[in-house]
C-alpha positions as CSV (number, residue, x, y, z in Angstrom):
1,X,100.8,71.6,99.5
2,X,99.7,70.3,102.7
3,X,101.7,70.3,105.8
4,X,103.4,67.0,107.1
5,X,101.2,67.4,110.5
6,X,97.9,67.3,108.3
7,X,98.8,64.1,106.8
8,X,100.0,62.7,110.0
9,X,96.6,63.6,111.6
10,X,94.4,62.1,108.9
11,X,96.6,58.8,108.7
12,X,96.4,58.5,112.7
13,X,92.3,58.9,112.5
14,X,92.4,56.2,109.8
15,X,94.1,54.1,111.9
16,X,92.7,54.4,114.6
17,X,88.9,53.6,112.6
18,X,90.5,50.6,110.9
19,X,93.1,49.1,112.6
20,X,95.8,49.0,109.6
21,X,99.0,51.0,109.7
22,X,99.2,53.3,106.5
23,X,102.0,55.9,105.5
24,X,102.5,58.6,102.9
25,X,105.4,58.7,101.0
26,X,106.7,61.5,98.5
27,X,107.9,61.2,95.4
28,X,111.8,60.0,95.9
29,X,110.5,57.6,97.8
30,X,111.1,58.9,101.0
31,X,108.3,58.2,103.5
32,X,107.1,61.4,105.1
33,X,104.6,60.3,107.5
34,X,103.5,57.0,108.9
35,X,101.6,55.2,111.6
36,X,104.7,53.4,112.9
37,X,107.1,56.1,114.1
38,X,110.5,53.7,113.4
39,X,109.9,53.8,109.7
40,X,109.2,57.7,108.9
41,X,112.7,59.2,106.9
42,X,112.8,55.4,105.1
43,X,113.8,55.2,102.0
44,X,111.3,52.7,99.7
45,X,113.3,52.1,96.3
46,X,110.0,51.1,94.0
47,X,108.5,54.1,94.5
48,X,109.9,56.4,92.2
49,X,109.3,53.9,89.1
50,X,106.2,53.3,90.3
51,X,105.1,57.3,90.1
52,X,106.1,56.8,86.6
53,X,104.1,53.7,85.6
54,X,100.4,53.8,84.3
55,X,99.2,52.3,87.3
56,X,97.2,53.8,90.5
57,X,97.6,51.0,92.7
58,X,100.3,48.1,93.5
59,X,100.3,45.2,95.9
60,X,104.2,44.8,97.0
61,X,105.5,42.3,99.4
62,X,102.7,42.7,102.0
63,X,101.1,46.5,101.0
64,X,98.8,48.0,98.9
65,X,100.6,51.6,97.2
66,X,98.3,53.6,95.9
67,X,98.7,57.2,94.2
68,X,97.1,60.1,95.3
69,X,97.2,63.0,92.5
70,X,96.9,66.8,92.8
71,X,95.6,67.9,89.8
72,X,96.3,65.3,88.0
73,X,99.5,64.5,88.8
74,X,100.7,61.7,91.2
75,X,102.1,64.0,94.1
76,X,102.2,61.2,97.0
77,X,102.2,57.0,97.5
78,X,99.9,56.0,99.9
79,X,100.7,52.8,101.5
80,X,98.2,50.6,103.6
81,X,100.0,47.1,105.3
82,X,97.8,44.1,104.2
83,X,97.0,42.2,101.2
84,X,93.4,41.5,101.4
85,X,90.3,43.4,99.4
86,X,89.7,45.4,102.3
87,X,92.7,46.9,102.8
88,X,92.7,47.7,99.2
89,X,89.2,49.7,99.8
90,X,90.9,51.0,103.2
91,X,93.8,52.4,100.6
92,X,91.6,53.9,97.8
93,X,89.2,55.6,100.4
94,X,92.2,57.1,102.1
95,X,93.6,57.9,98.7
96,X,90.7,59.6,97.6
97,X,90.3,61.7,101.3
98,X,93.8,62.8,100.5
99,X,93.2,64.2,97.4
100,X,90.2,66.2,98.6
101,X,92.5,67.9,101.0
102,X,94.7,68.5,98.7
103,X,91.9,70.6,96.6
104,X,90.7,72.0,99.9
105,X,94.0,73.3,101.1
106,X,94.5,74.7,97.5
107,X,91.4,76.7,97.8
108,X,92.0,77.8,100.6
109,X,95.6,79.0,100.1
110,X,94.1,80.8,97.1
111,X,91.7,82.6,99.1
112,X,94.3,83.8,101.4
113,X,96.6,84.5,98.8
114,X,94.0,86.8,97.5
115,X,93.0,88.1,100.8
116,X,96.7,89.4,101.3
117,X,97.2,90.9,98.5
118,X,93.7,92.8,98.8
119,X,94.6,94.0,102.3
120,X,97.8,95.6,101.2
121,X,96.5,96.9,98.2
122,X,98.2,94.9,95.7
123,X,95.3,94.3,93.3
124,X,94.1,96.4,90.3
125,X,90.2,97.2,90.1
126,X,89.6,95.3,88.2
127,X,91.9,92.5,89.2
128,X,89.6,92.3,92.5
129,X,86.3,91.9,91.2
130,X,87.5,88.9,88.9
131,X,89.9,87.2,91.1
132,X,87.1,87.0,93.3
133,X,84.1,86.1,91.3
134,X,86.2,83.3,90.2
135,X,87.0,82.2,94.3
136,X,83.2,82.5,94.7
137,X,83.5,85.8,97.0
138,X,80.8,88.3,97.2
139,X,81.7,91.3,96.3
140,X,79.1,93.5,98.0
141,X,78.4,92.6,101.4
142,X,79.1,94.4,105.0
143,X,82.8,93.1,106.4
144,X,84.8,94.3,108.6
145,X,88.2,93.9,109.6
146,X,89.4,92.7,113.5
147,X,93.4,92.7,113.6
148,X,94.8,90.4,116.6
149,X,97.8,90.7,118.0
150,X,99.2,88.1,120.9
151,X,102.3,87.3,122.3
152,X,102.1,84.0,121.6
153,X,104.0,81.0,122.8
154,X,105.8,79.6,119.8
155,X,104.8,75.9,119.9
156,X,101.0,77.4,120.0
157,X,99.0,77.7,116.0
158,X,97.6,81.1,117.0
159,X,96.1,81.2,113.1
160,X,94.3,77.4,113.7
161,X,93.6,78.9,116.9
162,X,91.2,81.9,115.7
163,X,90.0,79.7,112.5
164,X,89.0,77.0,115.2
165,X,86.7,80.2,116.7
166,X,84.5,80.3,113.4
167,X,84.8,76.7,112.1
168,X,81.7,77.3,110.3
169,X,81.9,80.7,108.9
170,X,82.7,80.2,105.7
171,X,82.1,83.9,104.4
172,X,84.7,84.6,107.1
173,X,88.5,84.8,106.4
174,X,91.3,84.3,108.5
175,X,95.1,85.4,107.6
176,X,98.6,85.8,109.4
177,X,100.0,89.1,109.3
178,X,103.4,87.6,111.2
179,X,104.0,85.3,114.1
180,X,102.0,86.9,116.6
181,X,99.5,89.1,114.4
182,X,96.0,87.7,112.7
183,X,93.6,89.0,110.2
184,X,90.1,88.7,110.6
185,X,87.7,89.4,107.8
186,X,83.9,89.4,109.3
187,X,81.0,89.1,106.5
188,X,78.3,91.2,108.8
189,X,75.1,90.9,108.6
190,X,72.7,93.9,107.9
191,X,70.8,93.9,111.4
192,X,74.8,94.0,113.6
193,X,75.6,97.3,115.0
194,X,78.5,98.3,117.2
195,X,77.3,96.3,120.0
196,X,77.4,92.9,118.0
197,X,80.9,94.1,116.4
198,X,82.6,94.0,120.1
199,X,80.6,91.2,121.2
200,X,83.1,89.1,118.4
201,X,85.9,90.7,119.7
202,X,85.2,89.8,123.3
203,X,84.6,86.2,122.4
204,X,88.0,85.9,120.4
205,X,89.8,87.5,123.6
206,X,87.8,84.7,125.6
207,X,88.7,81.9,123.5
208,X,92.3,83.1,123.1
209,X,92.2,83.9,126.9
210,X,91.4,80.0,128.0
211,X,94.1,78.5,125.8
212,X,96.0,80.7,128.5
213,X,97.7,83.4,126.0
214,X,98.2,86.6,127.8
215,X,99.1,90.1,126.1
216,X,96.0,90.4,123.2
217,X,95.0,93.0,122.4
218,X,92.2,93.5,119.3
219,X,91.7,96.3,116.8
220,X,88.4,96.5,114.6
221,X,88.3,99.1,111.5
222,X,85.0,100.1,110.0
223,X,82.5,98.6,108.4
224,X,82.7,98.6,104.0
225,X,80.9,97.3,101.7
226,X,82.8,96.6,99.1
227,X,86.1,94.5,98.8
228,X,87.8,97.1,97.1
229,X,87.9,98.9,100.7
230,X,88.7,96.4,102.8
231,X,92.4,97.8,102.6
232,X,91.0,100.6,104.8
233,X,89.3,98.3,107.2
234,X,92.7,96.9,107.7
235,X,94.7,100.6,107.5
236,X,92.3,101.6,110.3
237,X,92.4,98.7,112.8
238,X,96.7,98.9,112.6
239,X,95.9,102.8,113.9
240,X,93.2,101.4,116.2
241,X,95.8,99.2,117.5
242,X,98.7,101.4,117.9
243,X,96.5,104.4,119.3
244,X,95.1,102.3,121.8
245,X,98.6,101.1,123.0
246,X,99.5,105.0,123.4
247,X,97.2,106.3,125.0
248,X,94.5,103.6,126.9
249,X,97.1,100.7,127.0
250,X,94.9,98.9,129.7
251,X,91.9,98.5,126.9
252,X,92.4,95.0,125.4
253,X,89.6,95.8,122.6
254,X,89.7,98.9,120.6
255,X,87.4,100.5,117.9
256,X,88.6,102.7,115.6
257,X,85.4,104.8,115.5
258,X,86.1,105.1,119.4
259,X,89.4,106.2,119.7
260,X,88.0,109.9,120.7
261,X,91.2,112.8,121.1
262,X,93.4,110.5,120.7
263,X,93.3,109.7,116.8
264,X,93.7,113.0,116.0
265,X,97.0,113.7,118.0
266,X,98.7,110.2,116.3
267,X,98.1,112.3,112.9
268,X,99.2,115.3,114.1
269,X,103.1,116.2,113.0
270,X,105.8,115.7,115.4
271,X,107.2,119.3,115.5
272,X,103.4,120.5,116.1
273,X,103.4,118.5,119.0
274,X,106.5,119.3,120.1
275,X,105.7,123.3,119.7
276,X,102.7,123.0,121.6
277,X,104.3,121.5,124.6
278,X,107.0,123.5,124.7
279,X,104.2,126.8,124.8
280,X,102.3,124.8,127.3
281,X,105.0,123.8,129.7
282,X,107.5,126.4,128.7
283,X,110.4,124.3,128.5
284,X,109.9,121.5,130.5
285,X,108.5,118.0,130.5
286,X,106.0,116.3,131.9
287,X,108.0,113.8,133.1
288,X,109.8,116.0,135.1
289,X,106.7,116.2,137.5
290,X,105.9,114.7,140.6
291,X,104.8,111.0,139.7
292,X,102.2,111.8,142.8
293,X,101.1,114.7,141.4
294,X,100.5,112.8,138.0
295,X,98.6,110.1,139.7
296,X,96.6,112.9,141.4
297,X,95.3,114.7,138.3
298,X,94.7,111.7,136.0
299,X,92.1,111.1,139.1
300,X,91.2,114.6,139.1
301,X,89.9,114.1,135.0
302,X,88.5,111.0,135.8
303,X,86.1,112.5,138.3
304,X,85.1,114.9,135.9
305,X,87.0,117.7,138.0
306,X,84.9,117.2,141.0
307,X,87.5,117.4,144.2
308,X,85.5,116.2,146.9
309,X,85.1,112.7,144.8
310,X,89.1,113.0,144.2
311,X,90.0,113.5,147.8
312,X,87.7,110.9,148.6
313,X,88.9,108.2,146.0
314,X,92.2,109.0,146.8
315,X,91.8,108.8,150.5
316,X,93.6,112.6,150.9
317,X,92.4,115.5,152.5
318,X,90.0,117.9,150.4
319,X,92.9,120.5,151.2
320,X,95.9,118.0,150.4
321,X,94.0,118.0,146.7
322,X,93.6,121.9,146.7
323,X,97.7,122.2,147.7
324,X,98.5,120.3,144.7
325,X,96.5,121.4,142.1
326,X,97.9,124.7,143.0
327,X,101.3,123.1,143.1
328,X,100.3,122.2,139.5
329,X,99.0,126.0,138.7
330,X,102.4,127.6,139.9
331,X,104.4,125.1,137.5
332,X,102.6,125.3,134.3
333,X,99.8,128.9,134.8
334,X,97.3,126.2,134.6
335,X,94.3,125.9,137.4
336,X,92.5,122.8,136.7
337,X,89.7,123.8,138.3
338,X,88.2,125.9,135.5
339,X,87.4,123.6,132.5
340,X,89.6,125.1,129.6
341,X,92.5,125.2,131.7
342,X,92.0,121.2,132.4
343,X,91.3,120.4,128.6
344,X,94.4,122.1,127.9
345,X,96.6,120.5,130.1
346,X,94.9,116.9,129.6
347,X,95.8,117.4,125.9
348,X,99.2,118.2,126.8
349,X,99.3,114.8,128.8
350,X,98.2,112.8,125.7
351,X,100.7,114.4,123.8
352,X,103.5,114.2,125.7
353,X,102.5,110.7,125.7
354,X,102.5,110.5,122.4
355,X,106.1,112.2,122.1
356,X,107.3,109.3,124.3
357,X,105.8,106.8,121.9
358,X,107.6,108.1,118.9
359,X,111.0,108.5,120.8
360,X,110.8,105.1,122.3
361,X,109.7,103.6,118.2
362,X,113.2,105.8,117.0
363,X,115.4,104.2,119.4
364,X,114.6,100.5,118.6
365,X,116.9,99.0,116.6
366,X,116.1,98.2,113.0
367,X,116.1,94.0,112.2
């Protein structure tokens, strides 16, 4: 069924080409949409007999009605003010635009129907390959699967939005997950790599960046070739998505096939986790530490240990940096100067993170 604002829109451009007012009505009678905002909500009493009739067309006191089917049945009146020959061609060419939509919007619901229903593995095997032989969808082809998630302003069509980015693509599918989540299904060709994989990710976050939506962050899975797997595509950019938040929360676009450390601590169990920082700090919590001394060796791993670049970026004396790394070494045994002793302790800091994440997810309130 198309939506009310589809009609309106098509109506308007009619209008505005031929200079006669026009409105769709349903099949009570009601009129849904219209060129002349007074009249919309109206009740027109003919209507529903004329649905019934064997006619296509009637002119009544001053309008052409025409019916526009789906399928063969009359689903709408289409009404076009005037009583000369060209408004009746006016009417039967906006008729007949209407009904194409109609088939349009159809397919395409199908295809997203389908879509759904193969991302959350809801089809048989067999079911796939038919279902989409029949909606004209290759089966073996490289896709992957981009997951989008914005905080979107309400009055914003963040689906039309990221379908407007590919207008053209029509090997490309687009889906909402829920208000602020989108599905992207990328047909790849056989010569795009990595590279060309984030370059599509960067120019969704630019497009969605201009229509000035803030907050998006998007997840790709890996690349299959074969519907069948898309499911995993999908499994694996949710992961991507949710690792990324954990534990590089400043990243806007995340890979799944570069999520590094951090993928396998989100499958580790929580009572592993917990066990190894209980060995590691024995007893405390990292968030019991100095927030300056925190900010002091995240800098410390991003210069790859090197302390005269740390005291330099930090603008601290090299000897302010040695006193609290071996501040650091008298809490934990730790010195992260040698290299196993700062691998240890940065995987304690992922995990703690980690333990944060899932504490923070049980406290929410279930809706």
């Amino acid at each position: 069924m198309l939506s009310n604002q589809i009609l309106q829109n098509c109506i308007d451009g009619t209008k505005t080409i031929t200079r006669r007012d026009i409105a769709v009505i349903e099949r009570a009678g009601k009129v849904i949409v219209s060129t002349n905002d007074s009249e919309v909500n109206t009740i027109i009493d003919f209507v529903e007999s004329f649905m019934t009739s064997p006619a296509e067309s009637q002119l009544v006191q001053g309008s052409h009605y025409f019916k526009i089917f789906d399928n063969g049945v009359a689903e709408y009146v289409l009404r076009v003010v005037g009583e000369d020959d060209e408004t009746y061609r006016i009417g039967k060419m906006t008729a007949f635009q209407i009904q194409h939509l109609i088939i349009a919007y159809k397919e395409r619901y199908d295809k997203d129907n389908f879509l759904k229903n193969l991302l959350l593995d809801n089809l048989l095997l067999v079911d796939i390959y038919s279902r989409a032989k029949k909606l004209d969808i290759e089966n073996n082809v490289r896709r992957i699967v981009y997951l989008i998630e914005v905080e979107v302003d309400r009055d914003l069509n963040m689906l039309e939005l990221i379908r407007g980015i590919f207008p053209e693509k029509i090997r490309d599918f687009v889906t909402a997950v829920d208000e602020k989540s989108v599905i992207l299904v990328k047909e790849l060709a056989e010569s795009d790599q990595v590279e060309n994989i984030n370059q599509v990710a960067q120019m969704i976050h630019d497009a969605l960046t201009a229509e000035s939506l803030t907050s998006i962050h998007i997840a790709m899975g890996t690349v299959v070739n074969d519907l069948k797997n898309i499911s995993q595509s999908y499994k694996e950019s949710k992961m991507a998505l949710e690792v990324g938040k954990i534990f590089e929360p400043e990243r806007y676009i995340i890979n799944y096939e570069e999520l590094g450390i951090g993928r396998l601590i989100y499958q580790l169990p929580v009572n592993l986790c917990r066990m190894f920082i209980n060995e590691v700090l024995h007893g405390t919590s990292v968030n019991q530490f100095d927030p300056e001394l925190l900010v002091t060796v995240n800098k410390f791993f991003e210069d790859n240990l090197n302390v005269s670049e740390t005291s330099r970026q930090l603008y601290i004396h090299r000897n302010t940096l040695v006193y609290r790394l071996d501040k650091l070494q008298k809490q934990t045994g730790l010195d992260l100067r040698n290299f196993d002793d700062a691998i240890v302790f940065k995987i304690t800091l992922m995990v703690s993170r980690y333990l944060d994440h899932i504490e923070s997810v049980m406290q929410k309130p279930n809706n």
